[in-house]
C-alpha positions in Angstrom: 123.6 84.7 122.1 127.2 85.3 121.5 126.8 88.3 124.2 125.1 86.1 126.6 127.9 83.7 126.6 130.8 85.5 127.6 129.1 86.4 130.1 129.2 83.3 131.6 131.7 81.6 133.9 134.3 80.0 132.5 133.3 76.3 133.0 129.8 76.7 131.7 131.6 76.9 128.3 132.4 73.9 128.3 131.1 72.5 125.2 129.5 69.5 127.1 127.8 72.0 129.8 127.0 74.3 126.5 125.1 71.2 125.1 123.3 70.6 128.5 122.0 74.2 128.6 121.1 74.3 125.2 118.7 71.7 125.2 117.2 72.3 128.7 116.7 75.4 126.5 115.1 73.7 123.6 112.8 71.7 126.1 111.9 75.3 127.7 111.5 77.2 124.3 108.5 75.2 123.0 105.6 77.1 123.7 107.3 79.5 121.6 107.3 77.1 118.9 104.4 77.8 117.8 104.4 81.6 117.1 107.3 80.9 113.9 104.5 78.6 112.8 101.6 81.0 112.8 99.7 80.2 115.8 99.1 82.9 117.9 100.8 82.8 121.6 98.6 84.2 124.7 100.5 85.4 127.8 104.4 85.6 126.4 105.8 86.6 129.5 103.3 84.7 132.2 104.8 81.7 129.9 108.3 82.7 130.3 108.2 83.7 133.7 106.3 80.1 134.9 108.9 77.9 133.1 111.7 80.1 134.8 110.3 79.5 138.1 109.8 75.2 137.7 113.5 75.3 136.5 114.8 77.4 139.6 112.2 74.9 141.6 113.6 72.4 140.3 117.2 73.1 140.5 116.8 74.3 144.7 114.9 71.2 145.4 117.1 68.7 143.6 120.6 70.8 143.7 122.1 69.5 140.3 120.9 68.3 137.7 121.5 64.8 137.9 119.2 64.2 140.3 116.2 65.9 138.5 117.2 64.8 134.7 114.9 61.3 134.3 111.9 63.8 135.4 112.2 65.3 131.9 112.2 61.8 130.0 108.6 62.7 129.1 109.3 66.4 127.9 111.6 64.6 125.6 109.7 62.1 124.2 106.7 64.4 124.0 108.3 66.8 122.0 107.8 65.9 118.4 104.7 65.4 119.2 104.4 69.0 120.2 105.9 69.7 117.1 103.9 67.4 114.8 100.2 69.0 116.5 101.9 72.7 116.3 102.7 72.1 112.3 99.3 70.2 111.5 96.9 71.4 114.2 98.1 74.8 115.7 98.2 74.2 118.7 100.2 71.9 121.3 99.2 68.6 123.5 96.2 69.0 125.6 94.3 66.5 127.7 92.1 65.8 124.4 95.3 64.9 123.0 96.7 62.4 125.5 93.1 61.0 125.6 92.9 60.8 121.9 96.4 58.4 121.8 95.0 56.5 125.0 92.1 55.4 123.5 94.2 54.6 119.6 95.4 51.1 119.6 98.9 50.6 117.8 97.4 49.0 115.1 95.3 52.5 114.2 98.2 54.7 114.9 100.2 52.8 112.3 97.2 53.5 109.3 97.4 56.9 110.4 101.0 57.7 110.2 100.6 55.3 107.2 103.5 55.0 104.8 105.5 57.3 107.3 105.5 55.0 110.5 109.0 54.1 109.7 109.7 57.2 110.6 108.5 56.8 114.3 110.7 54.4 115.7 113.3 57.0 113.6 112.1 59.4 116.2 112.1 57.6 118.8 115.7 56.3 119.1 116.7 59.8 117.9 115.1 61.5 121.1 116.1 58.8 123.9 119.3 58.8 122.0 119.2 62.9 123.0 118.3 62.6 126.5 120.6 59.9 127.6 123.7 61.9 126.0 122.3 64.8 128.2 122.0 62.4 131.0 125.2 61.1 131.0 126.7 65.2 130.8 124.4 65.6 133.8 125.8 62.8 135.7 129.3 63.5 135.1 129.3 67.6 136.0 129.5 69.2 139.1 129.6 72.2 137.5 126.2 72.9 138.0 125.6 72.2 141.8 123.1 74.5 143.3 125.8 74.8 146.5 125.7 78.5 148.0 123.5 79.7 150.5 121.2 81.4 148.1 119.5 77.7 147.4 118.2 77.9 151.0 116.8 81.2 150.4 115.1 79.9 147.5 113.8 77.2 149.5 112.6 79.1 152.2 110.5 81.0 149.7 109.6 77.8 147.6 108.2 76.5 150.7 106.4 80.1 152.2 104.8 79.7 148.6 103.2 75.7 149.2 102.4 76.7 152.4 100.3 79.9 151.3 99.1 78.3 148.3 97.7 74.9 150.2 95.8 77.5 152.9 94.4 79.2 150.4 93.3 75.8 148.8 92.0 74.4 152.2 90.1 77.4 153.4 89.8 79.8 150.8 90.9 83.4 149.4 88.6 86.4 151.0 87.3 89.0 148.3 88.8 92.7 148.3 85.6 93.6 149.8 85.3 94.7 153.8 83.7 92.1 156.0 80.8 92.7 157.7 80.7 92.0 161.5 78.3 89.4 161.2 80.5 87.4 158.7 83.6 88.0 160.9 81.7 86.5 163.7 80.0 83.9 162.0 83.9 82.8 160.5 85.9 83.3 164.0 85.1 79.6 165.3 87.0 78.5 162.2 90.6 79.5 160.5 90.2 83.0 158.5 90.3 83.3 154.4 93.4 83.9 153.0 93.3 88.0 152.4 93.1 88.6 149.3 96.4 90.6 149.0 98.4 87.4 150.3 96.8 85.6 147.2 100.0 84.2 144.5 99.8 85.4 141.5 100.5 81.7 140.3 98.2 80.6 137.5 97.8 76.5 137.1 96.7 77.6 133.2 99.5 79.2 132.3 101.6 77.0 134.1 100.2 73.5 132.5 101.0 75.4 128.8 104.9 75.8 130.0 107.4 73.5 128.9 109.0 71.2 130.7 107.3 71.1 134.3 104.1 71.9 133.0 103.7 68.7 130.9 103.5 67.6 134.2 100.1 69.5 135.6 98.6 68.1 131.8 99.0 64.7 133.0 97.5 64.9 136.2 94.5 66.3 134.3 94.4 63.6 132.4 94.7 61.0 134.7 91.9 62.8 136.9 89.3 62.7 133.8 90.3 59.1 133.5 89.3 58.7 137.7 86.6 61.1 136.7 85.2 59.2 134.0 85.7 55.8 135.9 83.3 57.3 138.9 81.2 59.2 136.8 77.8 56.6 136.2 78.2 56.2 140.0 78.5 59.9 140.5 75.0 60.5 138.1 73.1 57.4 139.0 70.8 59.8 140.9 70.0 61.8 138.6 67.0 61.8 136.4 65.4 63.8 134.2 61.7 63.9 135.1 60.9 62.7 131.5 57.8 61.9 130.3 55.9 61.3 127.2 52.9 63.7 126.3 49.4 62.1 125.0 49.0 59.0 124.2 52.1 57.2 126.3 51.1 53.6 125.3 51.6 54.4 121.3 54.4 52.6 119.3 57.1 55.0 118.1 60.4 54.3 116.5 63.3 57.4 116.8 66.8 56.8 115.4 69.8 59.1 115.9 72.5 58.0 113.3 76.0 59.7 114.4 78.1 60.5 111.4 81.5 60.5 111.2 83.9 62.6 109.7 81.4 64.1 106.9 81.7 67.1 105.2 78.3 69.6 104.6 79.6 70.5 101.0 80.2 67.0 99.6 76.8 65.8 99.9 74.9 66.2 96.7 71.7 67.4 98.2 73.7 70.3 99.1 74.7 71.0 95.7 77.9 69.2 95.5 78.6 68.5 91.8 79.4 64.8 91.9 76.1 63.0 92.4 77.2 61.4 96.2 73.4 61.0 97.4 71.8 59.5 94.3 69.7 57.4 97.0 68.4 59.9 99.2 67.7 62.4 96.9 64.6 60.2 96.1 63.6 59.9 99.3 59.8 62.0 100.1 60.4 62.7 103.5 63.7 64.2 104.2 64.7 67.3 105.1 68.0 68.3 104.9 69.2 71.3 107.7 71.6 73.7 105.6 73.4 75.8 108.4 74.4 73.0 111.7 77.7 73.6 113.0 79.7 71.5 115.7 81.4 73.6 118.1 84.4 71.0 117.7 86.3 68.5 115.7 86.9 65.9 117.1 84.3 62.9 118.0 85.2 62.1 121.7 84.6 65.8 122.2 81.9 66.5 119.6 79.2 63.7 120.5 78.6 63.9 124.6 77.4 67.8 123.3 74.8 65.8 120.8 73.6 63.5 123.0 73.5 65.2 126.0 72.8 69.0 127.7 76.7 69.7 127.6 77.3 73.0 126.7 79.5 73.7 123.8 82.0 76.0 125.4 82.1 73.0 128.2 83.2 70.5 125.5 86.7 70.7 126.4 86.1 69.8 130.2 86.0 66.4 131.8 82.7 64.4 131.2 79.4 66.0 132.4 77.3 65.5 135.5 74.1 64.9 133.5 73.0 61.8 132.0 72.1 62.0 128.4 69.2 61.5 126.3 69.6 57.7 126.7 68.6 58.2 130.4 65.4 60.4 129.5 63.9 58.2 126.6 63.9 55.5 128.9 62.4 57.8 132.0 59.4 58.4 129.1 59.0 54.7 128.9 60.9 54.0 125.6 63.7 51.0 125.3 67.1 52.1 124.4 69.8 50.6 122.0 73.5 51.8 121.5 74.5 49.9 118.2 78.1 51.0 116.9 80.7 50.1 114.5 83.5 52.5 116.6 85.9 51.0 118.6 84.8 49.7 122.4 85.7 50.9 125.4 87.6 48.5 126.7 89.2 48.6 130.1 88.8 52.8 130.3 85.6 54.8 129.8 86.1 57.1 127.2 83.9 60.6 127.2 80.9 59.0 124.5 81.3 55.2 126.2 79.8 56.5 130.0 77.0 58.1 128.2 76.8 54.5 125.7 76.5 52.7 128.9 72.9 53.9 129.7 71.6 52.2 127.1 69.2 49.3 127.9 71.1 47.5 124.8 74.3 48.3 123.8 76.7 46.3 121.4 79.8 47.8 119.8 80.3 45.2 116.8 84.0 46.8 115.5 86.6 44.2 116.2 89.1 46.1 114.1 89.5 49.4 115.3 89.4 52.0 112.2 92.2 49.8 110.3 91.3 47.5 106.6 90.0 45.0 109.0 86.9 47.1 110.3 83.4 46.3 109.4 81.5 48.7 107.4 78.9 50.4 108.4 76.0 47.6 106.7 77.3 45.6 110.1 74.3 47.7 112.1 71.4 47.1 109.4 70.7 43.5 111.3 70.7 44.9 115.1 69.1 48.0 113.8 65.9 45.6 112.7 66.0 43.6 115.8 65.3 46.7 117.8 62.3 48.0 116.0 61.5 44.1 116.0 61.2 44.6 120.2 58.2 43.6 121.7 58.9 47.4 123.5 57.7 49.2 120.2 58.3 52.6 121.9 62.3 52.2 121.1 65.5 55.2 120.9 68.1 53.5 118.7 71.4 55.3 118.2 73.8 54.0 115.2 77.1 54.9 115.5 79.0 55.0 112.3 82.3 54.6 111.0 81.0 56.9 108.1 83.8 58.7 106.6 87.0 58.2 109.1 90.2 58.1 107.8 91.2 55.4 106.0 88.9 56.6 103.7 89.5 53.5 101.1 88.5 51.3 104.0 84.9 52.5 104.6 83.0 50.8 101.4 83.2 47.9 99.7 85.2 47.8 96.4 81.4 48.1 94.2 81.6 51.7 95.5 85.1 52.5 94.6 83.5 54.7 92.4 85.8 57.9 91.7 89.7 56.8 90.3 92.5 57.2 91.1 91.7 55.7 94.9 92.9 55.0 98.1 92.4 51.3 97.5 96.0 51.4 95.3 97.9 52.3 98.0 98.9 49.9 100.4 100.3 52.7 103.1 98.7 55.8 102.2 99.9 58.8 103.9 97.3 61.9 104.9 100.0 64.5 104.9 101.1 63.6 101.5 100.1 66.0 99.1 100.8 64.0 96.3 98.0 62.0 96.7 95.5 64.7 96.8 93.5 63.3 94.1 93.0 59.9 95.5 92.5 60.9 98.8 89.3 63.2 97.4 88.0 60.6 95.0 87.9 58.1 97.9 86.3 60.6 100.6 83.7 60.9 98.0 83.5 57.0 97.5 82.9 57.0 101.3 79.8 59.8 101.1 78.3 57.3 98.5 78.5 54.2 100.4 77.1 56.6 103.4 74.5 57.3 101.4 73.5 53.8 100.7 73.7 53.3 104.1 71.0 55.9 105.0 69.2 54.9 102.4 68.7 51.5 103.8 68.0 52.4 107.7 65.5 54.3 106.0 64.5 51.3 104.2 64.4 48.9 107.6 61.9 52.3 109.3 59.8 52.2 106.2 59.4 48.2 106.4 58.1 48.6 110.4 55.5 50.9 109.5 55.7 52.4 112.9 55.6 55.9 113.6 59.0 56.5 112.9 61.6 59.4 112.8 65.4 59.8 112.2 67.8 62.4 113.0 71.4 61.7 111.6 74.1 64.6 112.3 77.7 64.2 111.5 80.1 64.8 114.4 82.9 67.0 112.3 83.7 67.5 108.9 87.2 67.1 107.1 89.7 69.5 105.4 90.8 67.9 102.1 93.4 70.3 100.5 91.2 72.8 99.2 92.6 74.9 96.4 95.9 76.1 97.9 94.7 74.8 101.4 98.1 72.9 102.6 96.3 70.6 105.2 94.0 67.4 105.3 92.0 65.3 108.0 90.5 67.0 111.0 91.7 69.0 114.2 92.0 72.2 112.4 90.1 75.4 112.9 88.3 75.6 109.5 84.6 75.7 108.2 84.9 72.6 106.4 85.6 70.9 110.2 82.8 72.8 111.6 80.1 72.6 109.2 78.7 69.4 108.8 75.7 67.6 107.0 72.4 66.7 109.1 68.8 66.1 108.1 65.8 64.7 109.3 63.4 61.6 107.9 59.7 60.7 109.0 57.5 58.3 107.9 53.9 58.8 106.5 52.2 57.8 109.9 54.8 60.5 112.2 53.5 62.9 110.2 50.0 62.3 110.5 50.6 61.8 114.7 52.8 65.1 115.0 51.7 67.6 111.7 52.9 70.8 113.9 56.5 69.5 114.2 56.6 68.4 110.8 55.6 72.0 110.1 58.0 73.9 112.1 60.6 71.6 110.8 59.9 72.4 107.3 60.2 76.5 108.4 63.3 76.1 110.4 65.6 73.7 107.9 67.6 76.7 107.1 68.0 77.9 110.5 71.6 79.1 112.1 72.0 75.8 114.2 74.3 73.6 116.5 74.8 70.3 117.6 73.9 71.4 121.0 70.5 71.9 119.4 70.0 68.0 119.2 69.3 66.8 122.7 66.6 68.7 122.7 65.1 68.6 119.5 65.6 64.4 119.5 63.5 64.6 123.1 61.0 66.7 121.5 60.5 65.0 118.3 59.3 62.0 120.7 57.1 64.2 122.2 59.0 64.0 125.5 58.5 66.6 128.4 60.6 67.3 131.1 60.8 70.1 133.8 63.2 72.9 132.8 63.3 72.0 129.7 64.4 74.3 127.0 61.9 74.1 123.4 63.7 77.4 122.3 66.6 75.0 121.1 64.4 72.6 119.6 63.7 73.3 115.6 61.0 71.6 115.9 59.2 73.6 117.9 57.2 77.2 117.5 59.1 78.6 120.8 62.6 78.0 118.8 65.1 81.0 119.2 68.4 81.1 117.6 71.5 81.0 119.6 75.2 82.3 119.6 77.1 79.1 118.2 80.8 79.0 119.5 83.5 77.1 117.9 86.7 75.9 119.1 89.0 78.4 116.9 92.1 79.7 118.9 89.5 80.3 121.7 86.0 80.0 121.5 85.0 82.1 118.6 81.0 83.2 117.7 80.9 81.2 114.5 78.7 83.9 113.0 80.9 86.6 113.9 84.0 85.1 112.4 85.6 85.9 109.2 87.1 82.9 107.0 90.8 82.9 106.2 92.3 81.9 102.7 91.4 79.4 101.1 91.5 76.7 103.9 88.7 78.8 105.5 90.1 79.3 109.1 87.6 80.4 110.9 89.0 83.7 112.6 86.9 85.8 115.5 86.1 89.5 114.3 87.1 90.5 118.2 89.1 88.7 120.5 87.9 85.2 121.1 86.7 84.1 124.6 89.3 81.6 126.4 89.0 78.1 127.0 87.9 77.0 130.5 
């Protein structure tokens, strides 16, 4: 460094213009951030070489810095954010992220950060207090106006570039291959491809993951999934399945999908956890629990459109999906829908699992207090659940959407199953990241998978009162890390086995069986099958005996045409779950190769 300065001009010493530089270079460093903290860092030098190129952009278009400096307000304020997900998570802010905080109100931000929220409006006046120092340094040099004629060559080449790139846009880039004659004389009423060897080697990927400018390419992604989202029941409204039901189509049938929340595979009891957390649905005949389901992400926005839809997993990351989901096809085969769900609404925006909620003949979200104290629990769906099998329809699809097991984890039972002490209910502001309270923290997740269990127990219950043919597929949407052994991190967003494996099993009455013995059979030989959430749309359409054209029974476990599958996860890239090794004692989940990229 020392080097690097004297070989600057004399005024750029300055110790005002020093402090300028320096945190231009802080703002620019950030991608970096990540590989002191362990996470690995793809494309060094494409990274380096983008943010280089916004700053000598930037600088040509605007000539000094004072002109461009309110432009990086966000880059500022986002940084300890970058920070805080680099240190927990591993990885920086994504358009997940940004939808993530649109869609938490202030109220669930403060439980989360609980007794550390203090410490954001700390923050906060600490980074504004940073950038308008810098501001007022910007405003008051001239030491760095962009004056000589080399900015016009700059521009000159800054604008060759937009004017190549937005061609190539409009009409295309030709492939390194030799055009026929045909082609060329089919294309010459209309402009030429860009050749190939005119294409920039500018990539928008690479560029949304630099730091400052490229903050900038994240939130027009975002804000196009939020346009995206908006348009997207009018964009599928013409689509349809072809659904219909097989045999008899006028028979009564009852199917319920319960979406989990937060649940982890290994502390459920009836899969050999020690504490005794499904004391009720251990007695239960009919249940069959699926040992090996994995969810190719952790995170519920993300995690349930795969579920309940055709969405591939490797797609999860992607704005919405043009397909409707299997909301749209029950009711193709005649069957009554109901979306019933204690998570937050929707609200003003659409969020990724509220377009697909919307296709629901019925749908009522009945939480009024976000995931704070002041949330229902999850007993608030037993009453609309009964009115539903109640319908005069009798052929109904209901799907419950739980609170389950989200953090707070004191809040999601009543104080009769505060079971395991000490608890979350002691603490007023109880902090995730706080170590020290690893003991209540567990003893209250466990509470939670108790007072799940009771839940179960009773939808159960409410099917076996109906005495409809009735079945029930409930599958979690991600798991939780809870500072295993010398695992140093808690709650969700991580790349570890405990996230990605997750509890799921299947109930049927007495009369389903009797109607539908084969799937009850296959199901019994494939409970301990290598599975997926993506395996759910179709086995939930199947279980009701729904057909459709191109439909795919090799992912349905209940069916004798089921194949197994290669199931990716979301671990610094897509990684083959099955061809992963698990690191330490947090149990990263680490590819044997190189992962495949996100895209």
């Amino acid at each position: 460094m020392s080097r690097l300065l004297r070989h600057l001009p004399p005024p750029l010493l300055r110790p005002a213009n020093l402090y300028l530089l320096l945190s231009y270079a802080v703002l620019s460093a950030m991608p970096f951030a990540g590989q002191l903290l362990g996470t690995p860092l793809e494309d060094p030098w494409q990274l380096l070489g983008a943010g280089l190129f916004a700053w000598m952009a930037a600088w040509a278009l605007f000539k000094r810095p004072a002109w461009f400096h309110w432009a990086l307000l966000p880059a500022f304020l986002a940084l300890p954010t970058e920070l805080y997900l680099l240190t927990y998570y591993g990885q920086g802010i994504s358009t997940h992220h940004l939808g993530v905080i649109a869609e938490t109100s202030p109220s669930e931000a403060l439980e989360f950060l609980g007794g550390k929220a203090w410490l954001l409006g700390v923050v906060i006046m600490t980074v504004l207090l940073w950038f308008g120092s810098t501001w007022v340094v910007a405003c008051r040099t001239r030491d760095f106006d962009w004056t000589d004629r080399s900015r016009w060559v700059v521009l000159a080449a800054l604008g060759s570039c937009a004017a190549v790139l937005a061609y190539g846009h409009k009409y295309g880039i030709a492939q390194p291959v030799k055009a026929s004659a045909a082609t060329a004389s089919a294309s010459a009423a209309h402009p030429p491809a860009l050749p190939h060897w005119a294409k920039l080697p500018f990539d928008l990927g690479i560029f949304s993951r630099s730091w400052p400018y490229g903050l900038t390419a994240r939130g027009i992604d975002f804000y196009k999934e939020r346009i995206y989202l908006a348009e997207l029941n009018r964009r599928s409204a013409a689509f349809r399945f072809g659904a219909h039901q097989a045999g008899d189509t006028h028979a009564p049938q009852v199917v319920v999908l319960v979406l989990g929340e937060s649940s982890r595979f290994d502390r459920w009891s009836l899969n050999g956890y020690g504490r005794p957390t499904n004391p009720l649905l251990a007695k239960e005949d009919n249940l069959v629990m699926l040992q090996d389901v994995i969810t190719p992400v952790s995170a519920t926005r993300l995690s349930v459109p795969v579920i309940i839809s055709r969405k591939p997993a490797m797609q999860s990351l992607k704005d919405g999906f043009s397909e409707k989901s299997m909301l749209s096809a029950f009711r193709e085969a005649g069957f009554k829908t109901f979306w019933i769900s204690n998570q937050v609404s929707f609200g003003k925006f659409d969020t990724p699992v509220s377009v697909f909620a919307k296709e629901a003949d019925d749908v009522q979200f009945l939480n009024l207090g976000g995931f704070s104290g002041a949330s229902n629990h999850d007993d608030v769906l037993l009453a609309p659940l009964r009115r539903a099998i109640a319908d005069p329809a009798q052929k109904v699809l209901v799907v419950l959407h739980t609170l389950g097991s989200h953090w707070n984890y004191g809040h999601r039972y009543p104080k009769e199953f505060d079971r395991w002490h000490p608890s979350l209910t002691a603490i007023a502001k109880p902090d995730y990241t706080d170590t020290r309270i690893e003991p209540q923290i567990n003893n209250s997740y466990d509470s939670a998978i108790l007072y799940t269990d009771w839940f179960l127990s009773n939808v159960i219950g409410v099917l076996k009162e109906s005495s409809l043919p009735s079945s029930l597929l409930y599958v979690a949407d991600h798991g939780q890390t809870l500072y295993d052994k010398s695992c140093k991190i808690a709650f969700h967003g991580h790349n570890t086995q405990y996230e990605f494996h997750i509890p799921a099993f299947v109930w049927y009455s007495s009369s389903y069986a009797e109607r539908f013995p084969a799937k009850i059979e296959q199901l019994q030989r494939h409970r301990k099958a290598r599975l997926s959430t993506e395996n759910m749309f179709h086995t939930a359409l199947d279980m009701a005996d729904i057909r459709y054209p191109g439909e795919r029974l090799e992912w349905s476990f209940l069916s004798p045409e089921f194949k197994r599958h290669k199931r990716y996860v979301d671990s610094y890239g897509w990684t083959d779950y099955d061809d992963s090794t698990m690191r330490g004692d947090c149990r990263e989940v680490i590819a044997k190769g190189k992962p495949l990229k996100r895209y």
